[in-house]
N, C-alpha and C positions, 0 to 999 in steps of 0.2 A: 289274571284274577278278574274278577266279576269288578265291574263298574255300576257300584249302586248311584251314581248321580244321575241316572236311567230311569230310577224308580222311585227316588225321594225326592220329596221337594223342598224348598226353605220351610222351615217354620214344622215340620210332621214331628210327628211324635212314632220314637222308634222303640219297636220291645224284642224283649230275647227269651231263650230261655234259661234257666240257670244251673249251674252245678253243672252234672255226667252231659246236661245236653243245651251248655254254651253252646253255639254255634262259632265258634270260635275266629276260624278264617273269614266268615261271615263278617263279624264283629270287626276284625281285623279293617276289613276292609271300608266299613264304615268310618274309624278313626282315622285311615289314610285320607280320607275322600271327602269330609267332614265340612271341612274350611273349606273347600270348591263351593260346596253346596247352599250352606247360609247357616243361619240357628237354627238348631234341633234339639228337642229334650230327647232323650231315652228314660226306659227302665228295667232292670231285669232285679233277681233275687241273691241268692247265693250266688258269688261273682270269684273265680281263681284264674282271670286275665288280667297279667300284672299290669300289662298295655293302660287296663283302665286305672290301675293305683298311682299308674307312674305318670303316665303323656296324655291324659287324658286332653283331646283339644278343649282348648275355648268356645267355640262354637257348641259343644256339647255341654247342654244344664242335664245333669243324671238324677236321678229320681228313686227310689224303693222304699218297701216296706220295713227294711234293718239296714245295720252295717257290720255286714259280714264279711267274708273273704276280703279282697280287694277291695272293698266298696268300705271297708275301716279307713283307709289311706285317705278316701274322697271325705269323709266324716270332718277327720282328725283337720284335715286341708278347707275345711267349709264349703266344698263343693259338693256336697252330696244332698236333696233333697227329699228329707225321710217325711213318710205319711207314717203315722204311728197306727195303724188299724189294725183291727181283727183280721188274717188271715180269710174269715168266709166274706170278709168285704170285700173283696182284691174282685171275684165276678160285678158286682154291681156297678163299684166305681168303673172299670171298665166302660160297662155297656153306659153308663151317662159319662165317659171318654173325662173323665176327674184323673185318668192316669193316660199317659201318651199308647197312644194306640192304634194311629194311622198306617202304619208298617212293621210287619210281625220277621224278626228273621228265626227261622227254626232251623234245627239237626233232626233231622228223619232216619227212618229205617230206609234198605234198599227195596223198590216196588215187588209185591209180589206178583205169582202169573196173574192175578186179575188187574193188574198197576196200580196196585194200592199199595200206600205206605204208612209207615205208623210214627207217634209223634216219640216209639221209643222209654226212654229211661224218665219222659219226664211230662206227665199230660198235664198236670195241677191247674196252677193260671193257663197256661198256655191255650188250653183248649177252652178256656172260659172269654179267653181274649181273638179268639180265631174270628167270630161270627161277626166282630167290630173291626176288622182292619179293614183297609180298602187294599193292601196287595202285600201279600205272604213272598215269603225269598226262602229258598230253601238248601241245604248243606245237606246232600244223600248222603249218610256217612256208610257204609258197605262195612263195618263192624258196630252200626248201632243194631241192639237187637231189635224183632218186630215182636213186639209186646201187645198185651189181650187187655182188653176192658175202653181204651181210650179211642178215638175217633180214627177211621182209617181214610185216609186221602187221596183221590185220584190224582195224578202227576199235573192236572189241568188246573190246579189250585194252587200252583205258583206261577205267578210272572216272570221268577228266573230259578236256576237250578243251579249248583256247583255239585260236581260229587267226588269225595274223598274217600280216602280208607286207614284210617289214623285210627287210636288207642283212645278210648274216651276219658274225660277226664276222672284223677281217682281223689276219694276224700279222704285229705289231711290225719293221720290216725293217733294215737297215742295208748299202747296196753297198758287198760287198768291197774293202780298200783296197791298195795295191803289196805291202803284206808279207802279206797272206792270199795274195791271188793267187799271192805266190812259195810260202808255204808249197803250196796247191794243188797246184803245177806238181810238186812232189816228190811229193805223192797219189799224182796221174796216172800218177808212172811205176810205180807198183806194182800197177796195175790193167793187166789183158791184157783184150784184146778178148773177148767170149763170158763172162766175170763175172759175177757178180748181187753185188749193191753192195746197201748198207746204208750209209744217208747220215743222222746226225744233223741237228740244227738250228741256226741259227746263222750269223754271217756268214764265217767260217770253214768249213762244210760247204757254204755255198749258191757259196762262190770253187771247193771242191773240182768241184762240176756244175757248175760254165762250164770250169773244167780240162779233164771228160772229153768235151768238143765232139767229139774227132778220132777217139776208139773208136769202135770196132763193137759192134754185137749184144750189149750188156749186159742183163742181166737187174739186177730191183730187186724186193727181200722185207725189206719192217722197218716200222716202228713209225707212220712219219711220213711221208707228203711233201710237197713244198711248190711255188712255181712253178717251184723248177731240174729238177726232175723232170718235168715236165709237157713242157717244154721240151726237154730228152732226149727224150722220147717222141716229140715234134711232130718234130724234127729226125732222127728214124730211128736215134738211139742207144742207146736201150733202146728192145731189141725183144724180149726175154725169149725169143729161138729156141732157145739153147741151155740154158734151165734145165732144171733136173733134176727139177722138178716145176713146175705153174704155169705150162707152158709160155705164150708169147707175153702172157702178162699180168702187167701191174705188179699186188703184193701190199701191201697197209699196213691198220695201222687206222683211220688216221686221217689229212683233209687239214686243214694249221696253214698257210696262204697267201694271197691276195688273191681277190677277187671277181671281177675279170677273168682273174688270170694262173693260174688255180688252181679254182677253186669251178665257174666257168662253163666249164670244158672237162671236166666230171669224164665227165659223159656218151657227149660224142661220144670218150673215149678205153681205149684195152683196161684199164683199173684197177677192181681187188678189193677190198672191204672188208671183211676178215675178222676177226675175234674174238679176244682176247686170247690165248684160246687156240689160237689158229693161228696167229698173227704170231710169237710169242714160243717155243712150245712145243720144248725138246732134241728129242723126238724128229721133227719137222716140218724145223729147224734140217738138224739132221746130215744131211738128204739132198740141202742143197744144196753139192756136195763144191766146188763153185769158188767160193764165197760168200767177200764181203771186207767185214769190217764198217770203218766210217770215223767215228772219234767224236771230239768234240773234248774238252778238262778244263781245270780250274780249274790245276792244279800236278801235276805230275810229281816223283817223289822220285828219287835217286838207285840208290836199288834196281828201280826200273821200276814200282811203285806209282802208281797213278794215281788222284787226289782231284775227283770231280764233283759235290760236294755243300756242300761250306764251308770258307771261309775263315775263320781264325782264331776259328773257334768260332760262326761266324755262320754260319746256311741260307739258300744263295743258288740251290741247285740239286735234283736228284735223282737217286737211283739210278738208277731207270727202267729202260728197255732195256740200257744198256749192257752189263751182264753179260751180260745175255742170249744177244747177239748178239758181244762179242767173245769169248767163251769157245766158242762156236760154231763161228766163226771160227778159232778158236786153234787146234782139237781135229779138226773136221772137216773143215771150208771152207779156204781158201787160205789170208787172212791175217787178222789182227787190227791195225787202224792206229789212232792217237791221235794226231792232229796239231792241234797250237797255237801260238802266238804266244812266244815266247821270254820276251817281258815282260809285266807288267801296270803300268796306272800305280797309283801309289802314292798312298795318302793325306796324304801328307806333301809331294809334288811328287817328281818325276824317276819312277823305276821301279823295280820290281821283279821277281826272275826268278821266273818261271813253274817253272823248273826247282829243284831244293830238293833240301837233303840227308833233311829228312825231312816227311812233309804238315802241314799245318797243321793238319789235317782229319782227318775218318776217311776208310779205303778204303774207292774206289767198285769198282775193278776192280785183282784183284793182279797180281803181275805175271808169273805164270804164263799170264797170259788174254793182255798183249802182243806182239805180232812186230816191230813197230812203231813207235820215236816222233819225230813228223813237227816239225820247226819252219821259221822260212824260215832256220836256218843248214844245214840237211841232215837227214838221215835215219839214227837211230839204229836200227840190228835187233839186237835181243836174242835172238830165237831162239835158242837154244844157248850163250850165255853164261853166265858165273859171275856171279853178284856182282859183284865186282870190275870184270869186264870192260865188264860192264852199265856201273855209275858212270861207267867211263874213255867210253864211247859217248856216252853223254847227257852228259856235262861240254861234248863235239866240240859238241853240238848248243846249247848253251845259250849266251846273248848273250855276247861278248866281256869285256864290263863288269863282268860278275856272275862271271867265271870263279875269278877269284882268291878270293872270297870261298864259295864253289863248295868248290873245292879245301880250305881250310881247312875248310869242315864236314864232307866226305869222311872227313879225316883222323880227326876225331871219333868216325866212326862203326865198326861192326865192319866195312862191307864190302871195306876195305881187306884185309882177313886172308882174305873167303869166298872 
């Protein structure tokens, strides 16, 4: 195995990439080699190297934008160093180095005849972070695919190389169950044919794409996608005719899905993998004027506040995209939606409402960025509401059980007066 004590020095700042294009053995080899080398921050995104949840060394301070996969274990342990930002900030901070950046390790595709490689299932940050490292390390994986839209690499732009031929990694899944699908079906009806749709993750966003089976001519521009996207595509559902840039081709940065249903069709299908700063960026955003972002949350408040990051003081999630794209939504595009589950179970036994007079958490997205919020009791739209009027809509929406108790926090609050 590669001896990165070669190539980093005390004190650098290490980044990866995340999800389908860890670089895994890469990483691997960073955590053996670690404690030779001195202090080193890292950081990467979506994290499913248990390596990092379990053993993480000491000499490693870890760093991202949520706590996701693995990187919950680093949270819950107080090792984890979360920057709570907007997903279209993750380019900037970069290039003024506010996140470690001195050594990039990537999973590439295999060189093609002109010996160029591609950065694969995953361009997002990565290729926003390229231009600021001072030396790139690279994992050839010989089943990552060579995917269109992201930057292609001559082999002369790594200092070192490893190459493998492994399965890449697949995301965690769960089929939607009767109360996702119904929340879905209330999606569905706020999306019109010719759309470009913004789909979170999640077994709740993947019910919302079997929902939209029966549209036409959607268009798709966001962060993520997964096999229900692919699926769409295969099926003549998104066919991106009517977008207002990007015509006929799906846009993302990144694919989080299966090796069959997802990884092995990247190729034969019209999808772009563009850059953080093109997935995410206002002014890229606001020119797709029918755009409908679709996210899901941990709790909803009473005011239309919406919490995607923690529960009761614990990080279970991340800001990520979603400001991004529902204030997008909100401002230029069509709609802004957050639909979820009414309840959650409870650690105690029975449930808890998802709906709340105020978060438990901090805001992820306020509620001027909502049009939107979805559950399987109905469909609350705030657009153009008070206050007030807001609580009395999501009260409609929120479990039967919880409502009483609901009501009584309401009272508590000032929005009874706004």
């Amino acid at each position: 195995m590669i001896d990165l004590a070669e190539f980093i020095r005390p004190g650098d700042g290490v980044w990866w990439g995340q999800g389908s294009a860890e670089p895994t053995p890469l990483v691997d080899a960073l955590l053996d080699t670690a404690d030779t080398i001195g202090q080193l921050s890292g950081f990467t995104g979506v994290c499913w190297n248990s390596r990092i949840g379990h053993g993480l060394p000491e000499s490693i301070e870890m760093t991202s934008y949520g706590a996701l996969g693995e990187l919950r274990r680093l949270a819950r342990s107080g090792r984890l160093r979360i920057v709570p930002s907007h997903y279209s900030a993750l380019p900037r901070m970069f290039a003024e180095r506010r996140l470690p950046v001195d050594v990039g390790l990537v999973q590439v595709s295999a060189p093609d005849d002109a010996g160029l490689v591609t950065l694969g299932t995953s361009v997002d940050y990565i290729a926003d972070a390229i231009p600021h490292a001072r030396t790139l390390i690279a994992e050839v994986n010989h089943r990552m695919p060579a995917t269109r839209g992201g930057p292609r690499l001559p082999m002369s732009a790594f200092a070192a190389v490893i190459h493998t031929d492994r399965e890449l990694g697949e995301a965690p899944v769960r089929p939607p169950d009767a109360v996702e699908m119904q929340i879905a079906g209330h999606v569905a009806g706020y999306v019109q044919d010719g759309d470009t749709i913004q789909v979170g993750v999640g077994s709740v966003p993947d019910a919302v794409l079997t929902a939209l089976g029966g549209h036409r001519d959607l268009g798709f521009h966001g962060g993520i996608i997964t096999d229900g996207v692919l699926d769409l595509v295969d099926g003549g559902v998104i066919t991106g005719a009517r977008k207002e840039i990007d015509a006929g081709v799906v846009v993302t940065g990144t694919a989080l899905g299966s090796a069959k249903g997802c990884y092995g069709r990247l190729c034969s299908l019209p999808v772009e993998f563009r850059a953080t700063s093109h997935t995410h960026a206002p002014q890229v955003l606001s020119q797709l004027r029918s755009y409908v972002s679709i996210n899901s949350a941990i709790e909803v408040d009473l005011s239309g506040q919406v919490g995607a990051e923690q529960v009761r003081g614990a990080e279970i999630g991340a800001l990520g995209g979603q400001v991004d794209f529902s204030r997008a939504a909100a401002l230029t595009g069509a709609r802004s939606i957050i639909a979820l589950r009414s309840t959650a179970p409870s650690k105690t036994g029975g449930t808890v409402s998802t709906i709340v007079p105020r978060l438990s958490g901090t805001v992820t997205t306020g509620r001027a960025d909502v049009d939107v919020v979805i559950t399987e009791h109905g469909a609350a739209e705030l657009t153009g509401c008070t206050g007030a009027e807001k609580a009395v809509r999501l009260l409609e929406i929120a479990d039967p059980e919880h409502r009483d108790v609901l009501e009584r926090g309401l009272a508590e609050t000032s929005l009874v007066n706004v």
